[in-house]
Chimera marker file (.cmm) of the C-alpha trace (Angstrom):
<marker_set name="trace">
<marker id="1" x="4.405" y="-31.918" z="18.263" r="1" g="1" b="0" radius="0.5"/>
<marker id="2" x="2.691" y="-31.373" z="14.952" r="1" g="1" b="0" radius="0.5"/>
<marker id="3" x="2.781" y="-27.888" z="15.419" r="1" g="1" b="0" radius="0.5"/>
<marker id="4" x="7.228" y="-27.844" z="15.346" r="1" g="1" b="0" radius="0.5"/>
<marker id="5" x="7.215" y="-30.170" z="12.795" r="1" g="1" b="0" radius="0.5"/>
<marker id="6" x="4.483" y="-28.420" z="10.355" r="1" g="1" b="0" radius="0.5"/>
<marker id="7" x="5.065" y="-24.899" z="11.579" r="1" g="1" b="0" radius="0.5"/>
<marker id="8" x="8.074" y="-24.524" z="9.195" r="1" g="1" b="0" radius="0.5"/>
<marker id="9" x="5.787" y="-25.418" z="6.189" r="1" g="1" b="0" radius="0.5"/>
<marker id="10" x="3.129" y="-23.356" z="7.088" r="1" g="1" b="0" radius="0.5"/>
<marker id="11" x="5.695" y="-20.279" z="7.400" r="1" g="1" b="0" radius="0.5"/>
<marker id="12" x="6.695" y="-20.605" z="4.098" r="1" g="1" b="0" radius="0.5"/>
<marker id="13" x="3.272" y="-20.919" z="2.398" r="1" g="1" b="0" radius="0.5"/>
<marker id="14" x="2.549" y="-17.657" z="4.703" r="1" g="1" b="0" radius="0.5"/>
<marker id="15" x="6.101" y="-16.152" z="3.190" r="1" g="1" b="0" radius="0.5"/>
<marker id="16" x="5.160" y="-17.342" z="-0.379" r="1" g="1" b="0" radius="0.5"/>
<marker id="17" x="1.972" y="-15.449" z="-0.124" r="1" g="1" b="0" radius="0.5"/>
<marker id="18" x="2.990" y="-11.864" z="1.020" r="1" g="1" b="0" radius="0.5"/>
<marker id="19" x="5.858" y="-12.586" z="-1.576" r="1" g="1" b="0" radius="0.5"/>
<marker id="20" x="2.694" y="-12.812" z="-3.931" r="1" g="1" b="0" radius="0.5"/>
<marker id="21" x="1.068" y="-9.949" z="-2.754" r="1" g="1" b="0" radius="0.5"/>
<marker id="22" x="3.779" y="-7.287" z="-2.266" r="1" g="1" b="0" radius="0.5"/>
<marker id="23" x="4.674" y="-8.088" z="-5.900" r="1" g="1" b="0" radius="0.5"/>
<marker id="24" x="1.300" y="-7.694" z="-6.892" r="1" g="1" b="0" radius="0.5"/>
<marker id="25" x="1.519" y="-4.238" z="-5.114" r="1" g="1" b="0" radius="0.5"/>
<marker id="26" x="4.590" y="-2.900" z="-6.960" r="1" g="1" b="0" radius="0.5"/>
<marker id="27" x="3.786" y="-4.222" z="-10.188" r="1" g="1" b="0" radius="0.5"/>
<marker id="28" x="0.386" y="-2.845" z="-10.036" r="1" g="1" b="0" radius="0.5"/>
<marker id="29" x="1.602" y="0.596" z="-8.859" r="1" g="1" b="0" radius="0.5"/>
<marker id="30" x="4.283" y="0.459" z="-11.161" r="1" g="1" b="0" radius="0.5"/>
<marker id="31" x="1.868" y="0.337" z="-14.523" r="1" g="1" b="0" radius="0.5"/>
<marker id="32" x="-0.902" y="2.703" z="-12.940" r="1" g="1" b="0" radius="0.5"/>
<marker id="33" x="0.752" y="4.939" z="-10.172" r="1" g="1" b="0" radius="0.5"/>
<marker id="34" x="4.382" y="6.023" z="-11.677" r="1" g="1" b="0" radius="0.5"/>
<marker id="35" x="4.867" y="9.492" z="-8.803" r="1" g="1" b="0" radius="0.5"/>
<marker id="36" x="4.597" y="6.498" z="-5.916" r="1" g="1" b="0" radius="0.5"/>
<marker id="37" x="7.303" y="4.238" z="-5.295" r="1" g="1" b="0" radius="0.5"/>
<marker id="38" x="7.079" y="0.773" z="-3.588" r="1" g="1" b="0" radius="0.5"/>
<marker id="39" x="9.863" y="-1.229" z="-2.574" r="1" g="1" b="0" radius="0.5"/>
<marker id="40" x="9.283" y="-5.139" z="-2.023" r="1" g="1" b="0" radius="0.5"/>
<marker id="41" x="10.088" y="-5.715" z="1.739" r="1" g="1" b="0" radius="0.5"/>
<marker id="42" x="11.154" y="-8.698" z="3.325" r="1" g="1" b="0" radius="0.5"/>
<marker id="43" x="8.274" y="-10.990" z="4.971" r="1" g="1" b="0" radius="0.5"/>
<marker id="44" x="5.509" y="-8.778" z="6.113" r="1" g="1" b="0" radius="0.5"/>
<marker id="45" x="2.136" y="-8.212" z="6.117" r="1" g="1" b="0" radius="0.5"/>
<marker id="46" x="2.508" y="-4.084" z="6.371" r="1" g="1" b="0" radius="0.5"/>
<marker id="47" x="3.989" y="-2.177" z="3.141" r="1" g="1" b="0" radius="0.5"/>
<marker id="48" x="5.423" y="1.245" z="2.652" r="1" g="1" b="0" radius="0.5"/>
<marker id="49" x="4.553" y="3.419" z="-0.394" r="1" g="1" b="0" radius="0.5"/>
<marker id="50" x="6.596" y="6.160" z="-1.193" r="1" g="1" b="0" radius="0.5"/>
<marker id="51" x="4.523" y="9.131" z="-1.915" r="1" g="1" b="0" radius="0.5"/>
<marker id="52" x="7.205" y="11.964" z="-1.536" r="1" g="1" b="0" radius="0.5"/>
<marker id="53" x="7.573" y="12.528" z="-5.217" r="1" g="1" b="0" radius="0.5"/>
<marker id="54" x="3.447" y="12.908" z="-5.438" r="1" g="1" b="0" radius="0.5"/>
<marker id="55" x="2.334" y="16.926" z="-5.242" r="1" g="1" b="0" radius="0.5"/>
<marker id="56" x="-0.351" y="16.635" z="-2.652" r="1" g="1" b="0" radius="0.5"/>
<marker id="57" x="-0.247" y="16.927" z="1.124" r="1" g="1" b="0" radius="0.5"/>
<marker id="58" x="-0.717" y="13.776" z="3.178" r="1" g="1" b="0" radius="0.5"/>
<marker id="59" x="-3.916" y="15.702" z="4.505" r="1" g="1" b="0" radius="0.5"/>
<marker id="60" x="-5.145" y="15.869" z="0.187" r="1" g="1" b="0" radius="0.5"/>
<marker id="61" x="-3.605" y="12.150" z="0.010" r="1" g="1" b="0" radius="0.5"/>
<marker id="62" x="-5.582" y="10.977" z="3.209" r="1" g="1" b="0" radius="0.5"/>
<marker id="63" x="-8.594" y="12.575" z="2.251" r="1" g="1" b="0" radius="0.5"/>
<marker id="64" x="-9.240" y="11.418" z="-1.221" r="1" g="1" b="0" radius="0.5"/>
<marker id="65" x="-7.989" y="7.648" z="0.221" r="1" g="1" b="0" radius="0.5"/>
<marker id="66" x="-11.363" y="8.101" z="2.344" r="1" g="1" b="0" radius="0.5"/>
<marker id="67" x="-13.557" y="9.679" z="0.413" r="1" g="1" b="0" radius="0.5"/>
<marker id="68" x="-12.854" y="8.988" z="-2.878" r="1" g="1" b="0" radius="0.5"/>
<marker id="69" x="-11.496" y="4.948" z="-3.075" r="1" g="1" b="0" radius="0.5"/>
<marker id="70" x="-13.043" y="4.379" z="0.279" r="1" g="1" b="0" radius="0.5"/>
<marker id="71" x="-9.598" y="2.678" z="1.343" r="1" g="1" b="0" radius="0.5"/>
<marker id="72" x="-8.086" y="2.866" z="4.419" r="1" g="1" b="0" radius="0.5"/>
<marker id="73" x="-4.634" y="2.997" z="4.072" r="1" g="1" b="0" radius="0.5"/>
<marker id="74" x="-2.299" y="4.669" z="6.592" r="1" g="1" b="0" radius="0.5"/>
<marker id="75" x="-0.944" y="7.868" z="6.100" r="1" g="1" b="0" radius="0.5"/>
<marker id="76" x="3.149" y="7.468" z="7.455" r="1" g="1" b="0" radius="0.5"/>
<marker id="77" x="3.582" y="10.058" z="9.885" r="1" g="1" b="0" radius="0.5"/>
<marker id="78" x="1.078" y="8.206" z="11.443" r="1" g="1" b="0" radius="0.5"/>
<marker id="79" x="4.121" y="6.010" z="12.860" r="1" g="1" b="0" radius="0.5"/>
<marker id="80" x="6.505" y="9.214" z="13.419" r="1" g="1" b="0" radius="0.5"/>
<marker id="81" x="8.293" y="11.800" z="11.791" r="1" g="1" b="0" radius="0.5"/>
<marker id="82" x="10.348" y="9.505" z="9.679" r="1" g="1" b="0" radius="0.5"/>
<marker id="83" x="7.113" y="8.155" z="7.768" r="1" g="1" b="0" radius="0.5"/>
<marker id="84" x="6.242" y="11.503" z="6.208" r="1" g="1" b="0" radius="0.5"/>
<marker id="85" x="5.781" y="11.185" z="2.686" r="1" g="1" b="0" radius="0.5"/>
<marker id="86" x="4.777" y="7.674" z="2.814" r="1" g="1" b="0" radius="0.5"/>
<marker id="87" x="1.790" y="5.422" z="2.788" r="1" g="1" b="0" radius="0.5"/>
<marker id="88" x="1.686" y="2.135" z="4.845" r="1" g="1" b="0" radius="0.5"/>
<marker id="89" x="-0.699" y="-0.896" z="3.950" r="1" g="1" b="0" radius="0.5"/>
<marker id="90" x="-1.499" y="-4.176" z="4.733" r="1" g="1" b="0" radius="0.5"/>
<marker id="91" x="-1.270" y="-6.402" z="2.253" r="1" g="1" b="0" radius="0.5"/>
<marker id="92" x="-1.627" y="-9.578" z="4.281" r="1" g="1" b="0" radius="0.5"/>
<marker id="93" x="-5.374" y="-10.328" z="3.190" r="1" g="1" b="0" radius="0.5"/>
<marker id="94" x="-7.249" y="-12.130" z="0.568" r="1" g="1" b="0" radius="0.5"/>
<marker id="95" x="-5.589" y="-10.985" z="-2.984" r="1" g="1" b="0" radius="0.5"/>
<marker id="96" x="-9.012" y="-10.375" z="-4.258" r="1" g="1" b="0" radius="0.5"/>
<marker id="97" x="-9.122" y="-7.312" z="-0.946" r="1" g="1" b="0" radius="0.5"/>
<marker id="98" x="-5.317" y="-5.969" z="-2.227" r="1" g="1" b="0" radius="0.5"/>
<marker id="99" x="-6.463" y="-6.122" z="-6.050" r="1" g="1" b="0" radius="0.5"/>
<marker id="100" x="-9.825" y="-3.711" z="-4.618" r="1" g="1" b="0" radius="0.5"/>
<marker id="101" x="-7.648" y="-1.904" z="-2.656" r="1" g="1" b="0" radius="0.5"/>
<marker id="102" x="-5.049" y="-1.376" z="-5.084" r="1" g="1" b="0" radius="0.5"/>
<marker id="103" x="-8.255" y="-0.294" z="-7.883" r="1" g="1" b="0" radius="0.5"/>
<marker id="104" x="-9.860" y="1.829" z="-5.313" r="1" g="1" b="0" radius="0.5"/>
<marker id="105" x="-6.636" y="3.466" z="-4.515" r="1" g="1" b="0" radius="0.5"/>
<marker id="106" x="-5.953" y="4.664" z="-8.671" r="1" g="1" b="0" radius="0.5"/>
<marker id="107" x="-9.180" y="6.235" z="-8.086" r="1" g="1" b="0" radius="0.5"/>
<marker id="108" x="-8.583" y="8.241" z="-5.612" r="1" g="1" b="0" radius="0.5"/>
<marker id="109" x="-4.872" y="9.558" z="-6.915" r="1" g="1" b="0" radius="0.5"/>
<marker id="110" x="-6.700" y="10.044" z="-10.188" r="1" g="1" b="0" radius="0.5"/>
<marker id="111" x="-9.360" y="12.517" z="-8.223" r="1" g="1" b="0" radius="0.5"/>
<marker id="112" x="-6.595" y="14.392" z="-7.007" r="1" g="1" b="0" radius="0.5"/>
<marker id="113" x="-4.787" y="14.616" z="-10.589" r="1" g="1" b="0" radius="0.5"/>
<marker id="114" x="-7.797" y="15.497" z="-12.303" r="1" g="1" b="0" radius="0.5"/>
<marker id="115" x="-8.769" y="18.149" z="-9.800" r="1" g="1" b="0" radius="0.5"/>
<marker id="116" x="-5.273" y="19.232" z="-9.409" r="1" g="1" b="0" radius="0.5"/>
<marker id="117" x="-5.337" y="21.768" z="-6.866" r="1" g="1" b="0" radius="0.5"/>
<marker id="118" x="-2.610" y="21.246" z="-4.516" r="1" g="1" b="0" radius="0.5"/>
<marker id="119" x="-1.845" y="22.782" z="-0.934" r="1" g="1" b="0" radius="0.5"/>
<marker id="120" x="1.714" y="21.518" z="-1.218" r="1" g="1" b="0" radius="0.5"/>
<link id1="1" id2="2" r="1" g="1" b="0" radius="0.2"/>
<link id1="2" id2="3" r="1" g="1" b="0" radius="0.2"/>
<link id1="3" id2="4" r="1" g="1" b="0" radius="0.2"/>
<link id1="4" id2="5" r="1" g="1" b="0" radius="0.2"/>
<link id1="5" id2="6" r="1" g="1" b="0" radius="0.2"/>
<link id1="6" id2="7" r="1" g="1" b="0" radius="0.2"/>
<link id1="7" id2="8" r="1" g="1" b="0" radius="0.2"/>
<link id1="8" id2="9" r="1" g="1" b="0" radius="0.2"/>
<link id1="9" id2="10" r="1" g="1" b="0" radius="0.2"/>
<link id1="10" id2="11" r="1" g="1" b="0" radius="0.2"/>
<link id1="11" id2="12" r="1" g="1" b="0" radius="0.2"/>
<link id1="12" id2="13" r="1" g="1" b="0" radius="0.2"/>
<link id1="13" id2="14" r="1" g="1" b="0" radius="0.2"/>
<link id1="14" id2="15" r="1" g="1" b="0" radius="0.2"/>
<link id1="15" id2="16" r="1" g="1" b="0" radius="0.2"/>
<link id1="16" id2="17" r="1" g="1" b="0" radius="0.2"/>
<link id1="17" id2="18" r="1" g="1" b="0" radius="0.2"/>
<link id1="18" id2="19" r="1" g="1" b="0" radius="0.2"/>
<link id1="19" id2="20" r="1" g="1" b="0" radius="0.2"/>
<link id1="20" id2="21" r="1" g="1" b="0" radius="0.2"/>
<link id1="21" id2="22" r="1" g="1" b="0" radius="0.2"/>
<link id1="22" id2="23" r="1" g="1" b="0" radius="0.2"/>
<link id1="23" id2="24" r="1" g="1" b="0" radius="0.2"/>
<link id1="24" id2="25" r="1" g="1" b="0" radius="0.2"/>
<link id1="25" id2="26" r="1" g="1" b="0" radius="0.2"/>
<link id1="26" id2="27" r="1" g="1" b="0" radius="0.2"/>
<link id1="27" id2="28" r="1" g="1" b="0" radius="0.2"/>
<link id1="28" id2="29" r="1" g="1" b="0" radius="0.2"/>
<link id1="29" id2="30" r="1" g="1" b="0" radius="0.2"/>
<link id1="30" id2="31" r="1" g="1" b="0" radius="0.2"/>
<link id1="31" id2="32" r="1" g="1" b="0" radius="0.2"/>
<link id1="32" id2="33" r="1" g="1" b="0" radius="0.2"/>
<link id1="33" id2="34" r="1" g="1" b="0" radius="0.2"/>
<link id1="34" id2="35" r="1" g="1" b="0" radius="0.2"/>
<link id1="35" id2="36" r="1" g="1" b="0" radius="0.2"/>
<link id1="36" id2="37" r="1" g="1" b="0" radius="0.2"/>
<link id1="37" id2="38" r="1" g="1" b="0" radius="0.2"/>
<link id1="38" id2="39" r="1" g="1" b="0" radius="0.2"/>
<link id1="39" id2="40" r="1" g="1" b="0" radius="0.2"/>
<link id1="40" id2="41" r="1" g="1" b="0" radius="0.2"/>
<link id1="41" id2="42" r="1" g="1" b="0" radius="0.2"/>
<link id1="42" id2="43" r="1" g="1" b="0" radius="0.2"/>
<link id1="43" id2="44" r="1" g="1" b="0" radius="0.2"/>
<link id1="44" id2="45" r="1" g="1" b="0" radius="0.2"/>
<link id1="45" id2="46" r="1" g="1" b="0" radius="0.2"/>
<link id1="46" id2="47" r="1" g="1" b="0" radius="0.2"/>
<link id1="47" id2="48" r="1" g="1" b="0" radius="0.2"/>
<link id1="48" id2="49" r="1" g="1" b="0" radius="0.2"/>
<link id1="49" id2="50" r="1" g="1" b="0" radius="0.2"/>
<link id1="50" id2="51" r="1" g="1" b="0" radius="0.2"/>
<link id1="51" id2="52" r="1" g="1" b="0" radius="0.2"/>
<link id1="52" id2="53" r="1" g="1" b="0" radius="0.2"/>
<link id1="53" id2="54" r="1" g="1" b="0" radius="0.2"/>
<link id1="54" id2="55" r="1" g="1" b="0" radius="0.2"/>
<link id1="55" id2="56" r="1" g="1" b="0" radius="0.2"/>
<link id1="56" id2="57" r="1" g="1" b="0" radius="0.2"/>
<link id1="57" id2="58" r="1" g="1" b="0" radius="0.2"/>
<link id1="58" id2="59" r="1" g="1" b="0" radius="0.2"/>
<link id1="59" id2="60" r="1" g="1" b="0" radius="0.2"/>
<link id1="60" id2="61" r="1" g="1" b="0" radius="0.2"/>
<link id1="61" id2="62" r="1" g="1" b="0" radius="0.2"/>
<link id1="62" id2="63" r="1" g="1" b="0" radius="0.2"/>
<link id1="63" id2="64" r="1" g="1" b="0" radius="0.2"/>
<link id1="64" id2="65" r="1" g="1" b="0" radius="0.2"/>
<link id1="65" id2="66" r="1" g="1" b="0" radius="0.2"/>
<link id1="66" id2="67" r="1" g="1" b="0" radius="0.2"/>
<link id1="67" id2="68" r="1" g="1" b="0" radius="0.2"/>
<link id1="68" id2="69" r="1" g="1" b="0" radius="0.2"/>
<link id1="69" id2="70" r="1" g="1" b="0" radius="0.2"/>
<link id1="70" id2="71" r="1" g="1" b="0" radius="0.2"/>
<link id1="71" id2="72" r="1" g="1" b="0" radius="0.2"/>
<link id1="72" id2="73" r="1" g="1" b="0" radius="0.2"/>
<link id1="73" id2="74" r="1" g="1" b="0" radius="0.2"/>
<link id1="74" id2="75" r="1" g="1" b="0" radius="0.2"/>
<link id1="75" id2="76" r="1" g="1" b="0" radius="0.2"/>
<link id1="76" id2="77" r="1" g="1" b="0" radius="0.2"/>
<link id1="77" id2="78" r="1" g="1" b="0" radius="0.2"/>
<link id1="78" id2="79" r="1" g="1" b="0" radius="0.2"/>
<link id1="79" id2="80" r="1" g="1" b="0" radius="0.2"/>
<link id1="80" id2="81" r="1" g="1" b="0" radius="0.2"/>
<link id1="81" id2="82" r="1" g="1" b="0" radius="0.2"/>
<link id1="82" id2="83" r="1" g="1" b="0" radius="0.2"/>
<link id1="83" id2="84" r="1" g="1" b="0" radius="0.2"/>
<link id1="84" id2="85" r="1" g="1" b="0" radius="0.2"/>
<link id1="85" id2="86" r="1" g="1" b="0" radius="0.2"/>
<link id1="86" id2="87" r="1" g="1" b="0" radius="0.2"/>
<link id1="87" id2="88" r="1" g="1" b="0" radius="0.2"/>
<link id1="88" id2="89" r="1" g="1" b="0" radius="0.2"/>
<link id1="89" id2="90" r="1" g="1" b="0" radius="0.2"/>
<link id1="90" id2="91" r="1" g="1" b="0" radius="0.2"/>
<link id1="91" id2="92" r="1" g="1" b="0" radius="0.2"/>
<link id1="92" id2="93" r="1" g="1" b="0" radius="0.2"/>
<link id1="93" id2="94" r="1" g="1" b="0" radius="0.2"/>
<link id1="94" id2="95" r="1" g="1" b="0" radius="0.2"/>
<link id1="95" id2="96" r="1" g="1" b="0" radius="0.2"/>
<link id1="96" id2="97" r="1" g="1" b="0" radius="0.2"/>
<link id1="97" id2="98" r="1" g="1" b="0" radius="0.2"/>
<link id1="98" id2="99" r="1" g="1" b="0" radius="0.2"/>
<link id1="99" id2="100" r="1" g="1" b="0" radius="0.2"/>
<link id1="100" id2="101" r="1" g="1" b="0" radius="0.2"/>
<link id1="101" id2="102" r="1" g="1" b="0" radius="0.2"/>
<link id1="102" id2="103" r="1" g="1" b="0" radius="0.2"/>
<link id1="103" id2="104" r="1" g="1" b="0" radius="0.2"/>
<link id1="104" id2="105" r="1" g="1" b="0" radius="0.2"/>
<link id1="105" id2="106" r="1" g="1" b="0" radius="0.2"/>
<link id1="106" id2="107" r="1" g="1" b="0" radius="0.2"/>
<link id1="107" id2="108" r="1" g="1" b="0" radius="0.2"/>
<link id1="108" id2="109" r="1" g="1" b="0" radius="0.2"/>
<link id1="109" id2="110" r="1" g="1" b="0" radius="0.2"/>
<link id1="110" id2="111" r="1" g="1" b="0" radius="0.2"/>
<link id1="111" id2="112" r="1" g="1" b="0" radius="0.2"/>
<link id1="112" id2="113" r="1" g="1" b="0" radius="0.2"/>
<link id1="113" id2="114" r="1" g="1" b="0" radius="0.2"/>
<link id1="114" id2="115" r="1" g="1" b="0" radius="0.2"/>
<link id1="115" id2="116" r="1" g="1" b="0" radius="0.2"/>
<link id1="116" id2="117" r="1" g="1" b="0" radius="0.2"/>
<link id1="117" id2="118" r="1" g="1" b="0" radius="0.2"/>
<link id1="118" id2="119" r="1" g="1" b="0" radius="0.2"/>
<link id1="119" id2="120" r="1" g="1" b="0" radius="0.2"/>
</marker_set>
């Protein structure tokens, strides 16, 4: 029975915390990553980052994610047509794994800025 009674509680602690972390996301890409856009959905441990307004492929995207921030962050096409142009990551881990994440991410999109050589 403690499970119904508690479960409630521990939903919103879980709730409060992606809260945390999605607006950790936007206001992070916000300051440091103006061409990407993040919207703060509802309750979830997966994000979507708008990267249509970026000038690099998803391939140039995907591959400076890997080899460059060493992050592994979906590339949006990934879950059908409709997610081209986007980025989708979990945020539902430790904050101190987004805040990497997030770091390791500017590093890459700075890569591609400074190198600036774009397919698209």
């Amino acid at each position: 029975m403690v499970g119904y009674t508690e479960c409630d509680d521990y939903i919103d602690e879980l709730r409060a915390y992606l809260r945390g972390n999605h607006e950790l996301v936007k206001s992070f890409i916000d300051a440091n990553l103006p061409d990407l856009r993040f919207e703060v959905p509802e309750a979830t441990c997966l994000s979507w980052i708008d990267a249509r307004r970026v000038p690099f492929t998803s391939a140039e995207i995907q591959d400076a994610l890997v080899h460059v921030g060493r992050v592994g962050i979906m590339p949006g096409e990934t879950y059908g047509e409709g997610g081209l142009g986007y980025l989708r990551m979990c945020i539902g881990g430790p904050r101190s794994k987004v805040e990497e994440g997030l770091a390791r991410m500017k590093m890459a999109f700075d890569a591609l800025y400074e190198r600036g050589d774009s397919d698209r």
